[in-house]
Backbone bond lengths (Angstrom), bond angles and torsions (degrees), N, CA, C in turn:
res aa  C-N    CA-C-N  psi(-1)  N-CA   C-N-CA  omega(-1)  CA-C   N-CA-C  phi
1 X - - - 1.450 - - 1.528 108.86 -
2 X 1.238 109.75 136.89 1.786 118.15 -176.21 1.394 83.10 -62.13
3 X 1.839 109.73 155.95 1.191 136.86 144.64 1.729 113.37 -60.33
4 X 1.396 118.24 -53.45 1.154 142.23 -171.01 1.691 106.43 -32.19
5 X 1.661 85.78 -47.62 1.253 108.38 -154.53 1.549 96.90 -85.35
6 X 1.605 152.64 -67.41 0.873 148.43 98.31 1.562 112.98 53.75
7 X 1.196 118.03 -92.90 1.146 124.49 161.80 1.709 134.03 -24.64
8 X 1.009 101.28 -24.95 1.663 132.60 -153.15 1.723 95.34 -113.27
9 X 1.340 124.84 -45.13 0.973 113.43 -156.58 1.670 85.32 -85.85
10 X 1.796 114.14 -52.63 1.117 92.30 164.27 2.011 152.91 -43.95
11 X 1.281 113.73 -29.12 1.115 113.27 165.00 1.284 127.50 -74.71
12 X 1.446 115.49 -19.95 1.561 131.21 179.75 1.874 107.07 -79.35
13 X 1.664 96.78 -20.92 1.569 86.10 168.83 1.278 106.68 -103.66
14 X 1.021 155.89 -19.02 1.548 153.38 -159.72 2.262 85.02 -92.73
15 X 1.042 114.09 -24.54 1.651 105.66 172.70 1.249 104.96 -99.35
16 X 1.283 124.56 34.60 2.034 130.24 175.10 1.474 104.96 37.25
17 X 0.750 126.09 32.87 1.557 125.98 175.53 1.724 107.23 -98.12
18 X 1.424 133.28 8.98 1.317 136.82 -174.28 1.351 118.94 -120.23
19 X 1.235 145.27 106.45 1.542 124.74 162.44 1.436 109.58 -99.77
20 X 2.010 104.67 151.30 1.383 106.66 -175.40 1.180 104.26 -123.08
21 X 1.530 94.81 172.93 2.362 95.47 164.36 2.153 84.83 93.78
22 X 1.307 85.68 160.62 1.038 90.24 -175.86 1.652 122.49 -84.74
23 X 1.710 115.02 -29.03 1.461 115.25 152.38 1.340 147.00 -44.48
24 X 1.608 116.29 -33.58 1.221 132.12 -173.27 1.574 101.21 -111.53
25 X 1.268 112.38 8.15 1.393 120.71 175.76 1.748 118.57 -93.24
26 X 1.597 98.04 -48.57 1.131 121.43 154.66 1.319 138.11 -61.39
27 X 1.300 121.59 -25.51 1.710 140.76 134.41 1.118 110.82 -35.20
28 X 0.920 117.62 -56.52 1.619 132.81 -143.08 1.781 89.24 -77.04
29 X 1.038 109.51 -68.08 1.342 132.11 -171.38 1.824 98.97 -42.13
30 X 1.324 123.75 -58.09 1.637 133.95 -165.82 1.168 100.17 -73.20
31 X 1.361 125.03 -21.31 1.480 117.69 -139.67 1.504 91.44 -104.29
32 X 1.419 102.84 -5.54 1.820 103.31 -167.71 1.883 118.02 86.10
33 X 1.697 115.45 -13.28 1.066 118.14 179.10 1.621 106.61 -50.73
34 X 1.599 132.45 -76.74 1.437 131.64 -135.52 1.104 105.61 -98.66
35 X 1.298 126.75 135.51 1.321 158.11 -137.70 1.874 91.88 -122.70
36 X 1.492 116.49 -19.67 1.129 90.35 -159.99 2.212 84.20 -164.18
37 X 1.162 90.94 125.90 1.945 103.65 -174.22 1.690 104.98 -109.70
38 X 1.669 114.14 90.33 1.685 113.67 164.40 1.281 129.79 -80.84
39 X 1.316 142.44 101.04 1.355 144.91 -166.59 1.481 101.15 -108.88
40 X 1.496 103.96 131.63 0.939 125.44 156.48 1.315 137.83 -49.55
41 X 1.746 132.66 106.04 1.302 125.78 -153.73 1.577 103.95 -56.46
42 X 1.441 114.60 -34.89 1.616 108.22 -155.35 1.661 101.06 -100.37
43 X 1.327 96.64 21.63 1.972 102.47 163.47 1.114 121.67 -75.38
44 X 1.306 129.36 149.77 1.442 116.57 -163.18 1.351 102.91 -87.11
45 X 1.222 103.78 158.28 1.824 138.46 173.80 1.740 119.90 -17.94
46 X 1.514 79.72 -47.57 1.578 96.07 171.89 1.860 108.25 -77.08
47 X 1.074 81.03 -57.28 1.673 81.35 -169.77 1.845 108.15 -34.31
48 X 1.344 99.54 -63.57 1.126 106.74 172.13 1.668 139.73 -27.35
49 X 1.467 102.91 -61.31 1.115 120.95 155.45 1.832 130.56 -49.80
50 X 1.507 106.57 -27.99 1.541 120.14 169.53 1.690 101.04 -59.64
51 X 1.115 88.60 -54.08 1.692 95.40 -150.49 1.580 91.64 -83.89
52 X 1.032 124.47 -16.56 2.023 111.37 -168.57 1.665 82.35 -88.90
53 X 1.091 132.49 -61.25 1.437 136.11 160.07 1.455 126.26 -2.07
54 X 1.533 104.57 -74.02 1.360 116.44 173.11 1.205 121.43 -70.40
55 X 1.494 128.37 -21.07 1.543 150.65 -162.16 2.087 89.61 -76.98
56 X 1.276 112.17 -65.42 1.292 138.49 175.40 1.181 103.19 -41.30
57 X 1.502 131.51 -65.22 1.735 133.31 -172.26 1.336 130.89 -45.03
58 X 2.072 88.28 -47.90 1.470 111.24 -174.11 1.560 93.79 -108.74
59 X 1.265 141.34 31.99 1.755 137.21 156.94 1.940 113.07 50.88
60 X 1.978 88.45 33.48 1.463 88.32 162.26 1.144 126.61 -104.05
61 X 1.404 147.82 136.48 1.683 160.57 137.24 1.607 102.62 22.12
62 X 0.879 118.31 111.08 1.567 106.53 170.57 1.719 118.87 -130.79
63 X 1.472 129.71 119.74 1.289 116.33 -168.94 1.529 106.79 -136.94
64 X 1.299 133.54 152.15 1.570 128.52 -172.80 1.280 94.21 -121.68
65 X 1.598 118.53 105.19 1.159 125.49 175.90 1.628 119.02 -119.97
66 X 1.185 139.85 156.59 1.590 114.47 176.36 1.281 130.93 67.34
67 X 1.728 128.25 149.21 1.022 131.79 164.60 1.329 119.59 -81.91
68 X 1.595 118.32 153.22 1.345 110.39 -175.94 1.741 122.46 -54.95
69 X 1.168 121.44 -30.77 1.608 145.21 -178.17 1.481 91.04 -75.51
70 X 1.360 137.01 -50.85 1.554 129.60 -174.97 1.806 97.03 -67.26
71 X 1.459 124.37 -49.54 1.719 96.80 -153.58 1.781 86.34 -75.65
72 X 1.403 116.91 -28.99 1.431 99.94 -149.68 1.852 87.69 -73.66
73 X 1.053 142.03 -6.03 1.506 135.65 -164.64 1.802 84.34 -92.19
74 X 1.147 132.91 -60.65 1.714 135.97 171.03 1.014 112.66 -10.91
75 X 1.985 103.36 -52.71 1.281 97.46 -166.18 1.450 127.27 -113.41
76 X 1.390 110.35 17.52 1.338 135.15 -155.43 1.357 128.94 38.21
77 X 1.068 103.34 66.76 1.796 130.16 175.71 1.574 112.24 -132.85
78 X 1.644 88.54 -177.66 1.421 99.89 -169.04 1.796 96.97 -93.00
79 X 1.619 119.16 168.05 0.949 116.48 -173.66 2.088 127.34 -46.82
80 X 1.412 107.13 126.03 1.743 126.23 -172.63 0.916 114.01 -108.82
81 X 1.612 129.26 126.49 1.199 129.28 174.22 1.197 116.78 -92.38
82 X 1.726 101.69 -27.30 1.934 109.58 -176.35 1.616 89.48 -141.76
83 X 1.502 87.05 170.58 1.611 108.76 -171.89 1.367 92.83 -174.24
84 X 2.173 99.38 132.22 1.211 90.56 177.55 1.630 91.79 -132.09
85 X 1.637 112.02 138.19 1.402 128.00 173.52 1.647 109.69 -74.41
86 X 1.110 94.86 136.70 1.824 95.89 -177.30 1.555 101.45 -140.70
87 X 1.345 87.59 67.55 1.565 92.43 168.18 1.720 104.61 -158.99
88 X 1.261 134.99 124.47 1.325 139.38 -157.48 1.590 98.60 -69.79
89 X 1.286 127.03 -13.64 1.934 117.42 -148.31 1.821 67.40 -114.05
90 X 0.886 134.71 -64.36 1.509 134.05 -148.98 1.566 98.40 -79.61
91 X 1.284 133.77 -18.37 1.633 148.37 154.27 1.787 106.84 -55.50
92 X 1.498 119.67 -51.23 0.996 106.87 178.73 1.521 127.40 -102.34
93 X 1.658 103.94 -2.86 1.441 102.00 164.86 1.940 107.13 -75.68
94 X 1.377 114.17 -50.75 1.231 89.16 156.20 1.669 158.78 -3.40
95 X 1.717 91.85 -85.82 1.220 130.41 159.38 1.888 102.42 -22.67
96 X 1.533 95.19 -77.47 1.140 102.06 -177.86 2.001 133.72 -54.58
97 X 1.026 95.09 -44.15 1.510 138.13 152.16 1.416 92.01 -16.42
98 X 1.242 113.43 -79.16 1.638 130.60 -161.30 1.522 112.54 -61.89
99 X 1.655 86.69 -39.97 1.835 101.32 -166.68 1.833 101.12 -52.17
100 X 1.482 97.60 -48.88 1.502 108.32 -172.40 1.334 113.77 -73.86
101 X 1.069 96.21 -37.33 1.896 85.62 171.95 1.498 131.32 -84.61
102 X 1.910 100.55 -11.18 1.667 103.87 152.41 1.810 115.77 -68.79
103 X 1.564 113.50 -24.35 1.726 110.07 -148.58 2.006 72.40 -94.47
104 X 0.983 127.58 -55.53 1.557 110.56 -179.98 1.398 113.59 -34.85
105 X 0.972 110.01 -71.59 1.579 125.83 169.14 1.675 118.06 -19.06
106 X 1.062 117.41 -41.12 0.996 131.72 -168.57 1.852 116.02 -107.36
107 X 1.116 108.11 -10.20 1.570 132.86 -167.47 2.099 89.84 -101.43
């Protein structure tokens, strides 16, 4: 897992701009709050499918990055499967974030 990335999720929660867990994630998502849906790769099947689902309905960002023990350690919590950013500048540093560390990846 990037530091970069890590880093980011942490500062985006210490500025309340993040909700985690799968309840306040799902809020987040209906309510029009999150700009941006992180799922945990090693979340289960279902989980996954909730949130890529709901991400799709309501035309939010959705990406599966990290283990559940890595975002929830980011953000100093107990183990997270999802986390949703609700803030448009920290949605697209993200966003971007990812892009580059998929096109490295691939380079």
């Amino acid at each position: 897992m990037n530091k970069k990335f890590l880093s980011l999720l942490g500062l985006c929660m210490k500025a309340g701009k993040l909700k985690s867990g799968e309840f306040q994630t799902e809020d987040s998502i209906k309510s029009g709050e999150a700009w941006l849906v992180i799922v945990a790769e090693d979340a289960s099947n279902n989980t996954k499918k909730k949130f890529k689902d709901s991400c799709t309905f309501y035309e939010v960002d959705y990406v599966e990055m990290g283990t559940k023990e890595e975002l929830a350690h980011a953000i100093g919590k107990e183990e997270r499967s999802s986390i949703a950013v609700c803030d448009e500048g920290f949605s697209r540093s993200f966003l971007k974030l990812i892009r580059d560390l998929r096109k490295a990846m691939e380079d």
